[in-house]
MIKOLTOR-357038 format. One record per atom (N, C-alpha, C): atom name; residue in three letters; z, x, y; residue number from 1. Coordinates in pm, 1 decimal. Layout:
<sites>
   a    r         z         x         y    k
  CA  ALA         Z         X         Y  NUM
...
</sites>
This chain:
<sites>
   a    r         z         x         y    k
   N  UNK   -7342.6   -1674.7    4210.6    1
  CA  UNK   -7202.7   -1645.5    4236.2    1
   C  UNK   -7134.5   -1606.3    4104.0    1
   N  UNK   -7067.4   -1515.7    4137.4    2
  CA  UNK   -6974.5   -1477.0    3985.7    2
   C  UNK   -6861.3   -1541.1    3944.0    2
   N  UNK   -6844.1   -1590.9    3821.0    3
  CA  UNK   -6722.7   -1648.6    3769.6    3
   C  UNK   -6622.7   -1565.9    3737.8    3
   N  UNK   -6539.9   -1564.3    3874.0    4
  CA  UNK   -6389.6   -1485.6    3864.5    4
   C  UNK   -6336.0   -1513.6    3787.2    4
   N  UNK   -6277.1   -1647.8    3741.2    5
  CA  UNK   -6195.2   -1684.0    3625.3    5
   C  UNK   -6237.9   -1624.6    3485.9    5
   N  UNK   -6341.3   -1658.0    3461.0    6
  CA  UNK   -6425.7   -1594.0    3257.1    6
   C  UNK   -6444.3   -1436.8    3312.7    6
   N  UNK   -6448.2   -1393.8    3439.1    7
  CA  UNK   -6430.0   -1236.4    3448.9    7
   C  UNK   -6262.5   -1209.5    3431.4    7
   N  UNK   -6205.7   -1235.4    3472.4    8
  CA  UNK   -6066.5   -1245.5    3449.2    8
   C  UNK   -5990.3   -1214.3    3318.0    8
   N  UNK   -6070.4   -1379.2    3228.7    9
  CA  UNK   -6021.3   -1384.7    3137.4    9
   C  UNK   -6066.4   -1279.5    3004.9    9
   N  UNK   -6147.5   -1221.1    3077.0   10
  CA  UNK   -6216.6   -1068.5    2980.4   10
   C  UNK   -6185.1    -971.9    2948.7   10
   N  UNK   -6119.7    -965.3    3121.2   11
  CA  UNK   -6033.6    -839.7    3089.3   11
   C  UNK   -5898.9    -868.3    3094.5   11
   N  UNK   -5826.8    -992.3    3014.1   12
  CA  UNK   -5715.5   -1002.4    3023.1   12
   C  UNK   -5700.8    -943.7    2837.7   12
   N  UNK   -5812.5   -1020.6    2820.3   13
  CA  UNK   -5835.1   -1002.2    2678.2   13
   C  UNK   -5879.9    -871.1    2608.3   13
   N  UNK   -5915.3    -839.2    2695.1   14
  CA  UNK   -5972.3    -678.6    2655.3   14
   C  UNK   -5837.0    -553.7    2650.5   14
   N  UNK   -5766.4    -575.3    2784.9   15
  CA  UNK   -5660.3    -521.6    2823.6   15
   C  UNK   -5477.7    -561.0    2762.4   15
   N  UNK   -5517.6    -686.9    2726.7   16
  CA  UNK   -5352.8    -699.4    2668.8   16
   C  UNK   -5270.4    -646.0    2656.6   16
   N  UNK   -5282.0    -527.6    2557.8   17
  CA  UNK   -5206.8    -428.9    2560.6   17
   C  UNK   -5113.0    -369.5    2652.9   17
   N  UNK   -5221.2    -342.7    2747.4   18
  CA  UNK   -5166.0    -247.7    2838.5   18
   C  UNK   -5014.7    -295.1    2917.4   18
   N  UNK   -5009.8    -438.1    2932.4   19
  CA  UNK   -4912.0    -452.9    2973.7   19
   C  UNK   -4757.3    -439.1    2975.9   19
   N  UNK   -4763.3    -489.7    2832.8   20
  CA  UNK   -4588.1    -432.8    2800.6   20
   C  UNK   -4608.2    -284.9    2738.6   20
   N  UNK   -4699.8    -203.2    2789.0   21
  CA  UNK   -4688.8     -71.2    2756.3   21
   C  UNK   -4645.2     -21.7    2922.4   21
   N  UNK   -4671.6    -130.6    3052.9   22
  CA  UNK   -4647.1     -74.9    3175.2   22
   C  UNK   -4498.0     -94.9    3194.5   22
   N  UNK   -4465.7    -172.0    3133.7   23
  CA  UNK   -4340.4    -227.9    3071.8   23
   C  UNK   -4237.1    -154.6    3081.2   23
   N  UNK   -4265.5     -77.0    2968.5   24
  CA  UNK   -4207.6     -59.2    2871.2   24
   C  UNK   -4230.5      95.3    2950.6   24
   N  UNK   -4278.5     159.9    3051.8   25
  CA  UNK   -4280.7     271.0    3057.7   25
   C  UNK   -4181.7     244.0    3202.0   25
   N  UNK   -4212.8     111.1    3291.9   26
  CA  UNK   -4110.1     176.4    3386.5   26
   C  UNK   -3922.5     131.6    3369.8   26
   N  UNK   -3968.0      40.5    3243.6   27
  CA  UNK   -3776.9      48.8    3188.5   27
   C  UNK   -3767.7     163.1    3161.4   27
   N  UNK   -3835.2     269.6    3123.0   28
  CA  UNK   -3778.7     400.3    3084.5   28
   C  UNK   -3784.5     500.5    3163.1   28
   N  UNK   -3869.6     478.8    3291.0   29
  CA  UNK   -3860.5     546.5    3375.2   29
   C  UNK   -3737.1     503.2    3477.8   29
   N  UNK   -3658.1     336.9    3488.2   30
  CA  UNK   -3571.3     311.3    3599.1   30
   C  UNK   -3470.9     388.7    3565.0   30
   N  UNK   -3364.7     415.0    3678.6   31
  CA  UNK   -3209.5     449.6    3697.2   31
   C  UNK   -3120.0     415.8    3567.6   31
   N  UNK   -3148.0     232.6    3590.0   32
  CA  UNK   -3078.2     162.2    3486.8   32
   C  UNK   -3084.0     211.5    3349.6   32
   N  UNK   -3177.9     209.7    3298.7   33
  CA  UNK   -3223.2     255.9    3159.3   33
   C  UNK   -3138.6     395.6    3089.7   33
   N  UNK   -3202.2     492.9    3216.1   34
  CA  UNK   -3116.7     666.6    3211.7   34
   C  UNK   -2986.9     623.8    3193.2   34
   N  UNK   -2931.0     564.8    3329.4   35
  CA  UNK   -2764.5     584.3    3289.2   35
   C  UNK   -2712.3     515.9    3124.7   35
   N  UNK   -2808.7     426.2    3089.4   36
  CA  UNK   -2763.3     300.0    3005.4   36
   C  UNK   -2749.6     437.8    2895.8   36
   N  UNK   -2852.0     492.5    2855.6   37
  CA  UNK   -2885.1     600.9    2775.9   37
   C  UNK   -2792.8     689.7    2756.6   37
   N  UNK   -2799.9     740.7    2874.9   38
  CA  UNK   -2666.4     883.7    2882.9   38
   C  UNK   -2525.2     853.2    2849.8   38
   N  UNK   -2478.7     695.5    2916.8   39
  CA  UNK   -2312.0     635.9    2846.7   39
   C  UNK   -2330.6     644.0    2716.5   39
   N  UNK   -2450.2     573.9    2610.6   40
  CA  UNK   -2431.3     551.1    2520.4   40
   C  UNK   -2436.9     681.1    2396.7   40
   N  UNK   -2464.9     769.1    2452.2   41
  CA  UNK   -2522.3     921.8    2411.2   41
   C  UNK   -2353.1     946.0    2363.7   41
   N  UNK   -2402.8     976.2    2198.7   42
  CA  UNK   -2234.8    1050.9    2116.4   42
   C  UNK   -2211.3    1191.9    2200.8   42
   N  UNK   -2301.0    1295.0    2199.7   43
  CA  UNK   -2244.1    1385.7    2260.6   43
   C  UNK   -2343.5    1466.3    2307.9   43
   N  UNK   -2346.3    1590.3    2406.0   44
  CA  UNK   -2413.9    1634.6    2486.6   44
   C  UNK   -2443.6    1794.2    2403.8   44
   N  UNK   -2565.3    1793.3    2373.6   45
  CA  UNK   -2596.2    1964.2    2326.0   45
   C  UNK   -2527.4    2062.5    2419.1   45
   N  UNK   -2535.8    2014.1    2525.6   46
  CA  UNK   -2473.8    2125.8    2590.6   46
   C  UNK   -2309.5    2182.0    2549.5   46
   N  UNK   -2244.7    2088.6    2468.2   47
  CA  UNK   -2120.4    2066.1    2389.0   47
   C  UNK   -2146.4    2116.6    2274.5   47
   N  UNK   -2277.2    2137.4    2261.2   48
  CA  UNK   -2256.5    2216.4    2086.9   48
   C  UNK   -2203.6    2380.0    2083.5   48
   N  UNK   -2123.5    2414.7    1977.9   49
  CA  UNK   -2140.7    2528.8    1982.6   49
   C  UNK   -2278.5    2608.8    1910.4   49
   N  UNK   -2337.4    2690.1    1968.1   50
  CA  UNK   -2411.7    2754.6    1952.1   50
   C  UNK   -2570.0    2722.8    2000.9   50
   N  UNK   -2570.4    2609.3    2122.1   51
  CA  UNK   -2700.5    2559.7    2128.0   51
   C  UNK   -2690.6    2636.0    2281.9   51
   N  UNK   -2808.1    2663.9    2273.8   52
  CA  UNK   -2895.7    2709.5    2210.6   52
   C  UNK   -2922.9    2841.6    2150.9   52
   N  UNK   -3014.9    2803.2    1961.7   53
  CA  UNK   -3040.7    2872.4    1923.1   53
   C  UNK   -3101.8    3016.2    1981.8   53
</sites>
């Protein structure tokens, strides 16, 4: 029989990473995040004069 748990704990260890990188990609992918972004945004290129080059 296979030991789920020490299989588990292998690839918890192997993988670590990945997690607050899944994180960290769908805070930047939610609603929340965008709008949080766009209020805090000084000003909009589309407001520049001359953009685009």
């Amino acid at each position: 029989m296979i030991d789920s748990g020490a299989l588990f704990s292998q690839l918890i260890s192997t993988y670590w990473w990945l997690l607050p990188l899944l994180v960290l990609g769908a805070l930047f992918k939610s609603a929340w995040f965008k709008g949080l972004i766009g209020e805090a945004r000084p000003f909009s290129f589309d407001d520049t004069p001359g953009w685009p080059v």
